[in-house]
N, C-alpha and C positions, 0 to 999 in steps of 0.2 A: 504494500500500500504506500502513498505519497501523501503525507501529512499535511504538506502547502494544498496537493488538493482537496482535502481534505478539509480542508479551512474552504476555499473556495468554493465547494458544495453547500457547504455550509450558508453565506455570504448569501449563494442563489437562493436555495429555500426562504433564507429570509427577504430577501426577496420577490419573493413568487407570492407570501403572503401577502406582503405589502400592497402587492399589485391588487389583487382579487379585496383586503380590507377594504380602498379605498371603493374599490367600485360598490360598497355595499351590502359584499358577500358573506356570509355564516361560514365559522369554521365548525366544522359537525366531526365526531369520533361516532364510531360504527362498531360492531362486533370484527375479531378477528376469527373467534372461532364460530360459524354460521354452523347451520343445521342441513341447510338445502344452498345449495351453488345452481347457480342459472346452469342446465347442463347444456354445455356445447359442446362440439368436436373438436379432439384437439386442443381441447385444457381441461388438464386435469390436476384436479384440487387433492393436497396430499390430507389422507385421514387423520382424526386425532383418533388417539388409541383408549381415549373416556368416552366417545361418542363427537358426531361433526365432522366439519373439514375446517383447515386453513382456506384464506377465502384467498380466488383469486383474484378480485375487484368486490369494493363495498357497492357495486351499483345497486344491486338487489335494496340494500336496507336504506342507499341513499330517497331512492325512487320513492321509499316506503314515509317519507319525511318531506317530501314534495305532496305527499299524497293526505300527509296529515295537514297540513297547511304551511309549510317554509316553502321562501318564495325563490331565493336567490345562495344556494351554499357548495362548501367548497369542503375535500379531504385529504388530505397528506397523510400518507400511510403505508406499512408496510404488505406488500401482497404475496402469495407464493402459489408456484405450477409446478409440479410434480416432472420429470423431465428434462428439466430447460438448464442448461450448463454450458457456458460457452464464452468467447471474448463479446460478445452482445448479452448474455443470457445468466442468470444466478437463478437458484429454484427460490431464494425470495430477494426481492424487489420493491420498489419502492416507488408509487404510484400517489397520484393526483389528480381526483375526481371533480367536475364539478358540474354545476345543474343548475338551470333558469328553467323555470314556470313562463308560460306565454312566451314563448320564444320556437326557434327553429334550429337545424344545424347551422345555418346561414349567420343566425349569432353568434354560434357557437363560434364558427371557424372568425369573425372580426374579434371576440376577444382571444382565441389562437393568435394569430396575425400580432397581434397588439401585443400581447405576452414575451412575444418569440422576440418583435422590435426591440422592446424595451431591456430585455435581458442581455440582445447581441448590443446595445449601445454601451451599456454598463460594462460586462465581461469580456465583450469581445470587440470592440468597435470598429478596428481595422478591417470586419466582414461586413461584405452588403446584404442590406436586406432583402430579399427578394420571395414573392412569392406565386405558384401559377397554379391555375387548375388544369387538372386531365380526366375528361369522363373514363369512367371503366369500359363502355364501348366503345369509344376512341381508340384507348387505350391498347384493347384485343385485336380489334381488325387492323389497328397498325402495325402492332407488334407481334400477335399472335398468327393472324390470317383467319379470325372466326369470333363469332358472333356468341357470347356466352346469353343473350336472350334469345336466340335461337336454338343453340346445343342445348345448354342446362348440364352439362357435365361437371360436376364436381370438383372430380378426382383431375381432370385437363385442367381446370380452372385454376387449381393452387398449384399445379406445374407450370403452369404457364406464368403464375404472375411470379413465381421464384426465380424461374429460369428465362424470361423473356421482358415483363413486364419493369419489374423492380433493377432489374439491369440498367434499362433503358431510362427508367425515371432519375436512376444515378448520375445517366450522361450528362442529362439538364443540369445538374446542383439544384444547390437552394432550396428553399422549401417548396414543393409539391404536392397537392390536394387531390388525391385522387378520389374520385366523385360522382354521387351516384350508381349504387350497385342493383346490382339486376334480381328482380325479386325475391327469389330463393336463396338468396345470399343477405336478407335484410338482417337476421339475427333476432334482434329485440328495436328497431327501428318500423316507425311507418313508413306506408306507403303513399306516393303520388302517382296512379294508374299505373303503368308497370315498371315503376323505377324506386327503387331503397331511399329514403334521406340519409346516406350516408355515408359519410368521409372520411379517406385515411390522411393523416398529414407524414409523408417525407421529407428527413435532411438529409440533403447528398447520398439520400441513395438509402437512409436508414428511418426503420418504420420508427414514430415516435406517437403517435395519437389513434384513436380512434372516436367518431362521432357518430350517434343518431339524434335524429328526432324524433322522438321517444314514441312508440307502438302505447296508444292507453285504451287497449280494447282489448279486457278479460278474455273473450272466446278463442279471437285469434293468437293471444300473447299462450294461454293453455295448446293451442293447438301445435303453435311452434315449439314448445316443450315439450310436447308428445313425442313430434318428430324427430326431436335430436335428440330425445332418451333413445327412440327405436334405431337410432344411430348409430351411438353409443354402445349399443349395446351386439347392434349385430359389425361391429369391429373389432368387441370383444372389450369394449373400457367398462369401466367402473362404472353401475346406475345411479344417478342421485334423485331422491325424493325432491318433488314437488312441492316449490314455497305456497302454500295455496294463499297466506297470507299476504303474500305479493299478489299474486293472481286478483286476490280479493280488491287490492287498490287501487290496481294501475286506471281506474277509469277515473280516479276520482284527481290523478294529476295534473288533469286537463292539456292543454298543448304544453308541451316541456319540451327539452331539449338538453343532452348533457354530452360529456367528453370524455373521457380515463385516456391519460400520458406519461408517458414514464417516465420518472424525475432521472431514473441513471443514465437513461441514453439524452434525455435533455444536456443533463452537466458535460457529456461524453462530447456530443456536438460542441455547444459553447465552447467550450476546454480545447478541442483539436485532439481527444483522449481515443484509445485504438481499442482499450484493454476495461470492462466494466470492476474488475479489482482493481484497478487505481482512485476509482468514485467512489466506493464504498469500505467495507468492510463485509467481508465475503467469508462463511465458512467453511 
C-alpha cells in the first residue's frame, strides 16, 4: 500500500461528501448484512455463516427510504462480491450510492458530470474534462456488427461489450456514457417503449458507474426477480430469497432515479493508479 495515497483517498471522500452536502443531500447508513440481495447474474453476495449475505450494493434498502419519504440521499460504504480479485477488483469494495425522488437518469448523469469536474479540478487538474455519450445500439452495430434489440443474446452481449465494445470506448478516453440498454438488459431500471433508462459511465476505458431510472412497478420489479433467480439458478449460482418488503415499496417511490460508483476505481482514475491495492487497504 502507498500511505501518501492513502491520504489522498482520503482528501476525495471528503470531498465527495462535500459535494453531494451542499446540494442538499442525506447521508443514510444501511445494513451491511441484508437478508435478501437483489438476485442478479453474475454477483454474487458472499454468505454470512449466522444467517444473510454481505450486500453487494445498499440499493435495495436505499430505495426502501425513498419509499418511506426521503427525498434526496447519499451512501459511502463498504460493499462485497464473492469472486472478484484482480488489479481492478477486491471481493470488498467500497461504493457510493445515491438517489433523487422526481428525477431521471438524465439527473442523475448532470450530477455525474458535475462530481467527476469538480474532483479532476481539485486532484487532478492538468486533465481535461470531457464527456460523450454512446447508445448501446450505436455502440453494437458499430463495433459488434449486430443489433442486440434484434438478437437478444445474452451470452454474445457480455462478449461483445468485453471484447469489442469497452475496447473501443477506451480508444475515445475521457468519460463515456454508455446509454440506453435494450430491454432485457434493464435490471431494476424503467422503461421508455423498448429502450432501458440506463447508463454506464466510462474513464478511459474503465467501468466506474452505473444508473437507472428506477422501475417503481411491484409486478414487473417481482417478475424480473423471478427471472434472474430462474437464472441463477439454472447456471448453477446460489438462490436468494425475495425482499418482498422491497417489492412491497417500490411503487410508493414514485419517479426516482439513483446511481452506485465505485469510490476505488474513482480514486484509481483521478490518481493515474494501475493497481486497486495502492487505494485501499486490501486483505
Amino acid at each position: 500500500m502507498d500511505i501518501d495515497l492513502l491520504v489522498k483517498r482520503s482528501r476525495i471522500v471528503s470531498r465527495i461528501r462535500s459535494f453531494f452536502d451542499a446540494l442538499g443531500f442525506v447521508e443514510v447508513e444501511t445494513p451491511v448484512r441484508i437478508a435478501a440481495p437483489a438476485p442478479e447474474t453474475n454477483i454474487d453476495c458472499p454468505p454470512v455463516a449466522t444467517g444473510g449475505f454481505l450486500r453487494a450494493s445498499p440499493e435495495l434498502q436505499m430505495k426502501k427510504l425513498l419509499a418511506a419519504g426521503m427525498d434526496k440521499i447519499y451512501q459511502i460504504g463498504p460493499c462485497f462480491r464473492d469472486g472478484e480479485k484482480g488489479s481492478r477488483h477486491n471481493p470488498e469494495f467500497t461504493m457510493i450510492e445515491w438517489y433523487r425522488r422526481e428525477s431521471s437518469y438524465r439527473d442523475i448523469m448532470d450530477d455525474t458530470k458535475n462530481l467527476v469536474a469538480a474532483l479532476l479540478e481539485e486532484f487532478s487538474p492538468e486533465r481535461e474534462v470531457s464527456f460523450r455519450e454512446l447508445k448501446v445500439r450505436e455502440a453494437y452495430l458499430k463495433f459488434a456488427g449486430w443489433d442486440p434489440w434484434v438478437d437478444g443474446d445474452h451470452d454474445r452481449f457480455d462478449f461483445d461489450m468485453a471484447t469489442k465494445i469497452e475496447p473501443a470506448i477506451k480508444e475515445m478516453g475521457g468519460g463515456v456514457f454508455l446509454v440506453d440498454y435494450p430491454p432485457w438488459a434493464a435490471s431494476l431500471s424503467r422503461l421508455r417503449g423498448d429502450v432501458a433508462e440506463r447508463w454506464e459511465l466510462y474513464w478511459d476505458g474503465v467501468e466506474l458507474a452505473n444508473c437507472f431510472s428506477e422501475l417503481n412497478d411491484p409486478s414487473e420489479q417481482l417478475k424480473r426477480f423471478e427471472s434472474a433467480r430462474e437464472e441463477r439458478r439454472e447456471s448453477g449460482e446460489s438462490d436468494y430469497p425475495i425482499d418482498t418488503e422491497f417489492i412491497d415499496s417500490v411503487s410508493a417511490m414514485g419517479p426516482a432515479a439513483g446511481v452506485a460508483l465505485g469510490i476505488d476505481r474513482l480514486v484509481m482514475a483521478l490518481l493515474g493508479v494501475r493497481e486497486i491495492s495502492d487505494v485501499r487497504v486490501c486483505g
